[in-house]
N, C-alpha and C positions, 0 to 999 in steps of 0.2 A: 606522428601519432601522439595524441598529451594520455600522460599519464596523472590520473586523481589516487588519492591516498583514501582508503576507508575511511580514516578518522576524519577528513576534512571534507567527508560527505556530509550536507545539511543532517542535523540529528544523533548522529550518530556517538561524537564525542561527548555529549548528556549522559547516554546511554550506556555508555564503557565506562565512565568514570560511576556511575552509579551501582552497575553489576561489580565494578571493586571493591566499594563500599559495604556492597549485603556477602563480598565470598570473604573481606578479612576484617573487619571493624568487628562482629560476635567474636570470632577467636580470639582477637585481643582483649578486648573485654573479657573473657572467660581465664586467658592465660592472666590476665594482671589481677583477678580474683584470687587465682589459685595458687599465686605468689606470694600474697598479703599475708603476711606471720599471722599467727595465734596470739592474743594476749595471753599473756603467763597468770594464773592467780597468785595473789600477793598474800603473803603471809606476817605475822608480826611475829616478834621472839622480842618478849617483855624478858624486863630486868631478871636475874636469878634471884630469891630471894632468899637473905644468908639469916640462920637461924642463929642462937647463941653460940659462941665458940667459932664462928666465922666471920672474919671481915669483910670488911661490904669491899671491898678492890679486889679480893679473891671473886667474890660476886662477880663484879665487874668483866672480869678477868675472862669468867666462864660463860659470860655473855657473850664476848665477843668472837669464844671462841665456836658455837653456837651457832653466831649469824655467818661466820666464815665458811664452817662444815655445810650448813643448808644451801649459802648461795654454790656452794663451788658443786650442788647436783645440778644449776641449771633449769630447773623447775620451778620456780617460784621468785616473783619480786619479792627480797625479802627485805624488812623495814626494820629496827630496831628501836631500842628505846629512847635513845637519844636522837634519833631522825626522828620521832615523834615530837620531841620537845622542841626541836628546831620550828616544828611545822605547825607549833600552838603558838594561842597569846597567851600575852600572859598571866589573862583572868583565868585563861582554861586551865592552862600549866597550875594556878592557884586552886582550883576545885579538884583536877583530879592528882592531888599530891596523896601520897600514901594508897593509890588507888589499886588495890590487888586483889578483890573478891572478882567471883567469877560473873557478875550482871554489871560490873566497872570497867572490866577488861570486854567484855560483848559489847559494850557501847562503843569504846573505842576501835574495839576493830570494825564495826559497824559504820561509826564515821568516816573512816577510811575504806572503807569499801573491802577491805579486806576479808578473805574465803575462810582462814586459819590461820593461828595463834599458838604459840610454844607456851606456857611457864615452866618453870622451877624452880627448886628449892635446894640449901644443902645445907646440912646440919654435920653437929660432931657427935658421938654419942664414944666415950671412951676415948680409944687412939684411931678409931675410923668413922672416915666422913660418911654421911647419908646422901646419895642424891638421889631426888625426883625430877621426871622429866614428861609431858606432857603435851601430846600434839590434840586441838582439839578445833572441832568445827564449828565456826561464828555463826555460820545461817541457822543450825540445828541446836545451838548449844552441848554438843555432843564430843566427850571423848573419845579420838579416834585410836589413839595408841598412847599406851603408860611403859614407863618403864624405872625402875628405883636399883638403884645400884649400893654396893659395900665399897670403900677403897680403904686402904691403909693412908696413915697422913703424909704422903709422901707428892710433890706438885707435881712434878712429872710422872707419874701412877693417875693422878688424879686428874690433868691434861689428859691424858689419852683415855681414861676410862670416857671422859663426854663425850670424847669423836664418837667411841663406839655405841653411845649411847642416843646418837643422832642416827647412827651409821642403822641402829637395831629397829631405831622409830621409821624411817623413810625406806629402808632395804628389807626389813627382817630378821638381819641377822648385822653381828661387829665384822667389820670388814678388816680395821687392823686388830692385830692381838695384843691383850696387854703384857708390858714389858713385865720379863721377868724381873725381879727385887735383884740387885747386887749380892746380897745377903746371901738369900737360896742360890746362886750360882758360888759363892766360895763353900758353901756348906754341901754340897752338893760334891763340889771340885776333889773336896777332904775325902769326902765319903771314896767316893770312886777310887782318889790314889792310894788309900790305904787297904781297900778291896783290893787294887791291881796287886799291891805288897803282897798282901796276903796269897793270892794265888798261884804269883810268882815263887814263893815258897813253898807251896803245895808239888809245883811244878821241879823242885829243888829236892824234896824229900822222894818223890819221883825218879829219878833221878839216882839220886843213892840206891835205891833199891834197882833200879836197872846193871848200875854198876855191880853190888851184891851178886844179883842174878848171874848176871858173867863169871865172875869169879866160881861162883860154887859150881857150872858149867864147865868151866879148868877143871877144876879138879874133882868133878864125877867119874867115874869109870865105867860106870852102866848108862848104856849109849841113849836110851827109855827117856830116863831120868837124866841127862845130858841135853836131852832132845825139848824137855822141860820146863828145864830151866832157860835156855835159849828162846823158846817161847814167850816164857812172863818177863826175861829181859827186853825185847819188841814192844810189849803190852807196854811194860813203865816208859821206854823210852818215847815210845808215842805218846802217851799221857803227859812226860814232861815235858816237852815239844809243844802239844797242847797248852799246857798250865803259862809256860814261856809266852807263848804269843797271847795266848788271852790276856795274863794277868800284866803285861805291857805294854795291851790296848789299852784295858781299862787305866793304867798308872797316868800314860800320855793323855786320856783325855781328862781324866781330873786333875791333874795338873792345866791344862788349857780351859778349864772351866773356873777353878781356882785363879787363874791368875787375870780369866777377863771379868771376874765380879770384882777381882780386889781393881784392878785398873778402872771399872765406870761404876765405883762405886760413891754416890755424892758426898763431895767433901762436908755439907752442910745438916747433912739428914741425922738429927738430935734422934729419932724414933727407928730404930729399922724391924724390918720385916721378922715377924718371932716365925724361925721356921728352923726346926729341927731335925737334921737328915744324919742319920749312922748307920755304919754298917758295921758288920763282925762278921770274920771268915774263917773257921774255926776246923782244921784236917784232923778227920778220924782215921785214925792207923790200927786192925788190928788181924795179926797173923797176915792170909793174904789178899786179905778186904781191906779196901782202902776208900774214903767218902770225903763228902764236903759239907761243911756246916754253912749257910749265909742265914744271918738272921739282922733287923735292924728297923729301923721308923725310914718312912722316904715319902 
């Protein structure tokens, strides 16, 4: 008996190889569609530009830092200013030198096809820098988000105020916080360990009087008034037990606050942070009322 094979019936191999073709060549085609990335819109972050009282490398400086914080969201080709200059001649670079008004800058992001465009600015006005910072839309000419910021003249204050200043423009809100000042952590440190002093002594005066109390509880005779005095010995001895453990929480952490401003505090910083923190802890004693005074700037 011969055996034939379907496929090498007249016809039929057309026919299968053709019913292949219409059940998987659309799905490929649709799956190599649906794979194809997204182009990113490309954004520009023009130079910063530094008012009087700043130099143009600090400028520089906070541009770069700028094009760093935008690309690392991942959403946007971002270009910068000196990828611009690479990518003129050098008629163009010759025309649009000193180019910073807002119909100089639409041109060029314009020619570059680019969606959005950053500037800023930063000035000194006394002992704190000004920045401005501006995300703005090419097609519309339209700002999309502003934001102006105060820092003290401190670099690293002034570093990390633009993260958060990128961070406020593209999220909403600063994502890291700014550092505290060195300054305010020793001044802070003071304040606290000499609060904890103070309390500690509160807790000592305490103390004496629980002892008092005991004694005159010896030598009562009337069991009433025995009974007492034994009483507001407890009361002070808890309170000084209290005052103890508080006022050397508080000692140990100003003391550890004091001693990590004085440790990261910059050996270079001619200007530091005016920040005034005191306190005063002041025990009222009288008869057998006893209080606590705190009063102070923080």
């Amino acid at each position: 008996m011969q055996k034939v094979s379907f496929l090498k019936e007249k016809g039929c191999l057309p026919l299968f190889l053709f019913t292949l073709a219409l059940l998987f060549l659309p799905s490929g085609i649709v799956s190599a569609q649906a794979k194809k990335p997204q182009a990113l819109p490309t954004l520009i972050v023009f130079d910063i530009v530094t008012e009087k009282g700043v130099e143009k490398s600090t400028g520089n400086m906070l541009t770069e830092v700028v094009i760093d914080r935008i690309a690392g969201l991942g959403r946007y080709i971002v270009i910068g200013q000196k990828d611009i200059d690479k990518m003129m001649a050098w008629e163009e670079k010759k025309q649009l030198q000193g180019c910073n008004d807002t119909s100089c800058l639409v041109q060029i992001a314009g020619a570059l096809g680019a969606h959005y465009y950053i500037e800023g600015s930063i000035g000194v006005i006394g002992n704190q820098y000004i920045i401005t910072l501006k995300q703005i839309d090419a097609l519309v000419v339209k700002v999309i988000t502003r934001r102006t910021d105060t820092v003290n003249k401190d670099e690293t204050t002034l570093v990390q105020s633009m993260k958060n200043m990128v961070d406020f423009i593209f999220t909403g809100k600063a994502v890291d916080k700014k550092p505290v000042s060195p300054k305010l952590l020793t001044d802070m440190g003071m304040g606290f360990l000499f609060s904890g002093v103070g309390v500690v002594a509160i807790g000592g005066v305490f103390q004496g009087l629980s002892v008092k109390a005991h004694n005159d509880a010896n030598s009562e005779k009337d069991p009433q008034k025995m009974a007492d005095q034994l009483s507001r010995m407890d009361t002070y001895k808890s309170v000084a037990i209290a005052g103890y453990a508080t006022g050397g929480a508080l000692a140990v952490t100003g003391a550890v606050l004091w001693i990590y401003g004085a440790v990261s505090k910059p050996p270079k910083s001619k200007e530091p942070v005016k920040a005034k923190v005191s306190y005063f802890v002041t025990p009222a004693i009288s008869g057998d009322a006893v209080g606590i005074g705190l009063s102070g700037n923080w």
